[in-house]
C-alpha positions in Angstrom: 15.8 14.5 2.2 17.3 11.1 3.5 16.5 7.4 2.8 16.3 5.9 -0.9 14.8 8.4 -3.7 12.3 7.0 -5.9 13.4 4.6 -8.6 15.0 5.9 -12.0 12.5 7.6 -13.9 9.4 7.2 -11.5 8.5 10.7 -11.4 9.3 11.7 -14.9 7.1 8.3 -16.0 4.1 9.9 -13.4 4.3 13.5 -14.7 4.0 11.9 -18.3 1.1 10.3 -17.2 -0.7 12.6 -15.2 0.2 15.4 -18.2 -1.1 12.9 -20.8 -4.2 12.3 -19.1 -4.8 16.7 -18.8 -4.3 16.7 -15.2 -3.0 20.3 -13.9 -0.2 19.0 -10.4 2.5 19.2 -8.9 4.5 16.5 -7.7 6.3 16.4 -5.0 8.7 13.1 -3.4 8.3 11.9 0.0 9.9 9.5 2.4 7.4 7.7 4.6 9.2 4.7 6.7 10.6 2.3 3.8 8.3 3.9 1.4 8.8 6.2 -1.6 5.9 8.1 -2.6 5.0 10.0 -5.1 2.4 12.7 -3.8 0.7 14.4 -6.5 -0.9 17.6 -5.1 -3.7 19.2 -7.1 -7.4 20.8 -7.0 -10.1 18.1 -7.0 -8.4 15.4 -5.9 -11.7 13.2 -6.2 -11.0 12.8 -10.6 -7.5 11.3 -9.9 -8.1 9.3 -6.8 -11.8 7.8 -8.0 -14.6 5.9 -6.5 -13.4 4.0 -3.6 -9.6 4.7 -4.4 -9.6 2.8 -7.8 -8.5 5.1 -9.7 -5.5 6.0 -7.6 -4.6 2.1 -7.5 -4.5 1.3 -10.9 -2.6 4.0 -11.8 0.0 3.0 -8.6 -0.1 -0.7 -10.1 0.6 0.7 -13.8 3.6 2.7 -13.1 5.0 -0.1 -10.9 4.9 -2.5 -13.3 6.2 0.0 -15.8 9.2 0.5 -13.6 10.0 -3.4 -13.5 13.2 -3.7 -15.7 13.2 -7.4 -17.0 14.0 -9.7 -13.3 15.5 -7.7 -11.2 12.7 -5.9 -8.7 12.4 -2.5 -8.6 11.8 -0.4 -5.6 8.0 -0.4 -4.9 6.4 3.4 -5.0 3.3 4.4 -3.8 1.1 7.2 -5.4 -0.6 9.7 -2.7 -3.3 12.1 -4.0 -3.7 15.2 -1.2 -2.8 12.6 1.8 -5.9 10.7 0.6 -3.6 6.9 1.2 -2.9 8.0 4.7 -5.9 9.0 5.4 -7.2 5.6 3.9 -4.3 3.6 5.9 -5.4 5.1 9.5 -8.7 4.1 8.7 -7.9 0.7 7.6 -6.1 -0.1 10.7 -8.6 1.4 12.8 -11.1 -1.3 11.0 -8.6 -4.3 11.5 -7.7 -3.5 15.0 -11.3 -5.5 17.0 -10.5 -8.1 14.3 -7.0 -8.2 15.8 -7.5 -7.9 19.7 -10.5 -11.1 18.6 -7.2 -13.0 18.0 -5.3 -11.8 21.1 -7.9 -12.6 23.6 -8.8 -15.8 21.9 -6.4 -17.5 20.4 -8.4 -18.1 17.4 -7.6 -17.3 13.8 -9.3 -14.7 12.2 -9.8 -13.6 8.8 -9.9 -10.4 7.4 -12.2 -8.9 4.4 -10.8 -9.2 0.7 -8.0 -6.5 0.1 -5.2 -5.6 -2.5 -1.8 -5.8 -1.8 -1.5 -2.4 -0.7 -3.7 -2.7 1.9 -2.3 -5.9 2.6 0.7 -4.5 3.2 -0.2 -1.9 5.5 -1.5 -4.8 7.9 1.7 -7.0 7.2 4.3 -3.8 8.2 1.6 -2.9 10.9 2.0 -6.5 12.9 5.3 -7.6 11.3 6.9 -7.0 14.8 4.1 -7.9 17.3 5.8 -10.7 19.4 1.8 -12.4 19.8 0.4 -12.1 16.0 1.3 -13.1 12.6 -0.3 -12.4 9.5 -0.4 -14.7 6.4 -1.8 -13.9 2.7 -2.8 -16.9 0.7 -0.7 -17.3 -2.2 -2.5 -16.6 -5.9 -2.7 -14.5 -8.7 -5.8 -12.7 -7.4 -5.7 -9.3 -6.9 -8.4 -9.4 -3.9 -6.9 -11.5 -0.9 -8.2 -12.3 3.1 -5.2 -11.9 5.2 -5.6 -14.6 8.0 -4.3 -13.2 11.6 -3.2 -15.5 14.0 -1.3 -16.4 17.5 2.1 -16.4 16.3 3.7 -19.8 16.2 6.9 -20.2 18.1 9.9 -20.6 16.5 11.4 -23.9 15.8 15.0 -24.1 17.3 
């Protein structure tokens, strides 16, 4: 497989995890545009992945701050239980996307519902190149944030 493999220790640290926790998987590494993911496939999905995808999130969040190694940033990795984030990322942008067009046909800024910075991400990559939008998160320690979406401001020469 081609493109960057997960950072040092990333799966080892997961299977640990997922072991310690009695969790029978297998894991498996994936490349999905800049990200490295971790996909952990396994029968009922549903204990690891919890009510609205909390579960699944905190234990993303966990092993990426784990991973951090004193200031220098390391590589971001997703965890995917049985496709269950790309399900959940097609579904999101399906959501955004009337909010978006709103902005398109007039002009106006609009603001999204409350998300984590994985979902916030997913819209940022998803409009990063659209030559009409931009999409700002307020800054903040929070872990819930509105992404605003709005005309694109032209650049200053």
């Amino acid at each position: 497989m081609s493109g960057p493999a997960a950072p040092a220790g990333a799966r080892e640290l997961l299977e640990n995890m997922l072991g310690h926790l009695g969790f029978a998987f297998t894991l498996e590494e994936e490349k999905r545009g800049d990200d490295v993911v971790l996909h952990v496939r396994m029968q009922n999905p549903s204990r690891l992945i919890g009510r609205e995808g909390e579960t699944i999130d905190d234990l993303q969040f966990l092993l990426n701050r784990m991973l951090v190694r004193g200031e220098e940033p390391a590589q971001r990795v997703i965890v995917d239980v049985e496709n269950y984030r790309l399900e959940q990322q097609s579904a999101l942008l399906d959501e955004v996307r009337e909010m978006v067009e709103r902005v398109r046909s007039s002009g106006e800024t609009v603001e999204l519902p409350p998300m984590n910075a994985y979902e916030r991400r997913i819209i940022h990559q998803a409009f990063r190149d659209d030559p009409q939008l931009e999409t700002v998160s307020p800054e903040g320690p929070s872990r819930l944030k509105r992404i605003r979406v709005r005309p694109r401001r032209p650049a200053k020469s």
